[in-house]
N, C-alpha and C positions, 0 to 999 in steps of 0.2 A: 504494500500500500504506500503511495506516495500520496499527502497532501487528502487522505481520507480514500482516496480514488485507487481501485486494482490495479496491477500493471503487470504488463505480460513482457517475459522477454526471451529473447531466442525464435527462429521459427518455427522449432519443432511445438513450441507451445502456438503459436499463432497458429500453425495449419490444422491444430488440434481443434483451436477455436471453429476455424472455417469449416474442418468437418464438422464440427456439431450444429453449427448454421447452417450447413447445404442440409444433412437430415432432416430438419426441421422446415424448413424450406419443401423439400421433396416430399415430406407427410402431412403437411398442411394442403398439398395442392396435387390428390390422387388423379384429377381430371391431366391435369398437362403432362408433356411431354419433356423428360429432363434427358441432356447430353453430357459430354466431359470430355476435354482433352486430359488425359492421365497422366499429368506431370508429376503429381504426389497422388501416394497410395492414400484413398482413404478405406478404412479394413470391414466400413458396415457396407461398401457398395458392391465389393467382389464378385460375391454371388448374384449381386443384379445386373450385371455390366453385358453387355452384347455389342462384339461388332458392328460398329455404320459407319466403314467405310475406313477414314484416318482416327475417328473420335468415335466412343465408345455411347452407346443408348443405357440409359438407366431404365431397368424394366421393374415395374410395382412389384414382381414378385420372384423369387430366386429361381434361377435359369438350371435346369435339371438335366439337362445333355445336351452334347451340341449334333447337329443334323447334317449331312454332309447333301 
C-alpha cells in the first residue's frame, strides 16, 4: 500500500490482474464472441482456446478433442 492505495509491481503480478479481468469480462458477456493473441499464458483459458487462424477463439465451454 502506498499512500492508502494497493500497488502492484512486476508483470507477473499485473498479467495476473489482466487475467482475472479478461475472466470476468468473458462470464459477464456468455452472448459475444471472445478472441486472443496468446502472448501470455492465461491457465483458466487452455481448455477453451481453439484455433482461428493466427489468434486463438475463446469457446464458453472446454474443447474435448480436436477433429481432423
Amino acid at each position: 500500500m502506498v499512500d492508502g492505495k494497493p500497488q502492484v509491481t512486476g508483470s507477473v503480478a499485473e498479467m495476473e490482474i489482466y487475467s482475472l479481468l479478461a475472466k470476468v469480462i468473458f462470464d459477464k458477456n456468455p452472448s459475444h464472441e471472445f478472441y486472443i493473441e496468446e502472448s501470455y499464458p492465461f491457465d483458466w483459458m487452455y481448455p477453451l482456446l481453439k484455433p482461428h487462424g493466427l489468434i486463438m477463439k475463446v469457446q464458453p465451454a472446454a474443447i474435448v478433442g480436436i477433429v481432423r
